[in-house]
Structures are given as structure tokens and as C-alpha cells.
SEZA-320948 format. One line per 3 residues: their letters; for each residue x, y, z of C-alpha. Coordinates in steps of 0.25 Angstrom, whole numbers. Layout:
N
a> X/Y/Z  ...
***
This chain:
91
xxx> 675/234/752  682/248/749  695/244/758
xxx> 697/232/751  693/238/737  691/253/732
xxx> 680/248/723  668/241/725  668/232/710
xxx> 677/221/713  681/221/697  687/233/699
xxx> 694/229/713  709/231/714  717/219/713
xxx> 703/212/717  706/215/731  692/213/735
xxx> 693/201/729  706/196/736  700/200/749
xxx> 687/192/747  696/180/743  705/182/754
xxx> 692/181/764  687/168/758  699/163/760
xxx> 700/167/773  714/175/772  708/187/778
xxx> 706/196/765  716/208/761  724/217/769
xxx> 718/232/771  730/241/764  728/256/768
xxx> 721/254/780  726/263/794  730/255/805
xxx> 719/262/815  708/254/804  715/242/804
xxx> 718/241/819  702/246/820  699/234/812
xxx> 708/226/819  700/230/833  687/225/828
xxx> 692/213/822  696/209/836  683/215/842
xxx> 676/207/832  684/193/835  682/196/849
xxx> 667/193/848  667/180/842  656/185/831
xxx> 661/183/818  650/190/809  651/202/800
xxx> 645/211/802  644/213/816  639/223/826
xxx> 645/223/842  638/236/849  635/238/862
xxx> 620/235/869  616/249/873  605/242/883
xxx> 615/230/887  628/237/886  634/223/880
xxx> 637/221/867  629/215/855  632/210/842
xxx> 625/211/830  630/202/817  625/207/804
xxx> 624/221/796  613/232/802  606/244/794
xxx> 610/257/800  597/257/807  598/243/813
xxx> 612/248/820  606/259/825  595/251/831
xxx> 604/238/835  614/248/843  603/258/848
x> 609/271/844
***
């Protein structure tokens, strides 16, 4: 939550803009602008929401690797350990 806020203790939010993004995504307006961002990170953000639109998954988080054994690609949906990552992608 560091780019929407410098601090994690909502009280001490600036102009509460956690909570203006929180409420902005409940009411499914899309949250706030970034402010301060370089282009080549938005347009990298940009890129892998179009790569993730492309698949038609729509969970968070989500893994797409490639099968070294296959050489196809997989997805997994949900959070891994660092350990688990290493073992889902065979490094």
C-alpha cells in the first residue's frame, strides 16, 4: 500500500487516500490515479493488464510460467511460499 500511502496506519493516511481508493473499488470506479509514476511503469503495468485480460482468468494472484517438461504454459491462481515457487517452476 506504499504507492497509494507513505504510511501503513490508515489514521495517519494523507487525505485518507487509502480509504478513497478502497471506496472507489467498491464502487467499482476503478480506485485512484497513480501521481509520480514513470511512464515505462505504467506502460509496464499496462502490458500485463492486457496479458492478464488476454487469458480470461480473473483471479489475484496469479502465476502464468512456462512447463519446462511441456514447454506450454500453466497457470497457478493463489499466493506460493518462496519455496513452493521454486518447486511449481522447477528452478
Amino acid at each position: 500500500m506504499t504507492s497509494i500511502c507513505a504510511r501503513a496506519d490508515r489514521a495517519r493516511c494523507r487525505h485518507g487516500s487509502l480509504d478513497k481508493h478502497e471506496t472507489s473499488i467498491l464502487d467499482r470506479t476503478g480506485g485512484i490515479g497513480a501521481v509520480g509514476v514513470a511512464s515505462e511503469a505504467k506502460q509496464k503495468v499496462a502490458d500485463n493488464t492486457d496479458l492478464y485480460k488476454e487469458t480470461g482468468y480473473r483471479h489475484v494472484p496469479l502465476i502464468l510460467y512456462r512447463n519446462r517438461n511441456t514447454g506450454g504454459y500453466e497457470a497457478h491462481i493463489g499466493s506460493l511460499t518462496a519455496a513452493q515457487l521454486t518447486a511449481l517452476v522447477a528452478l
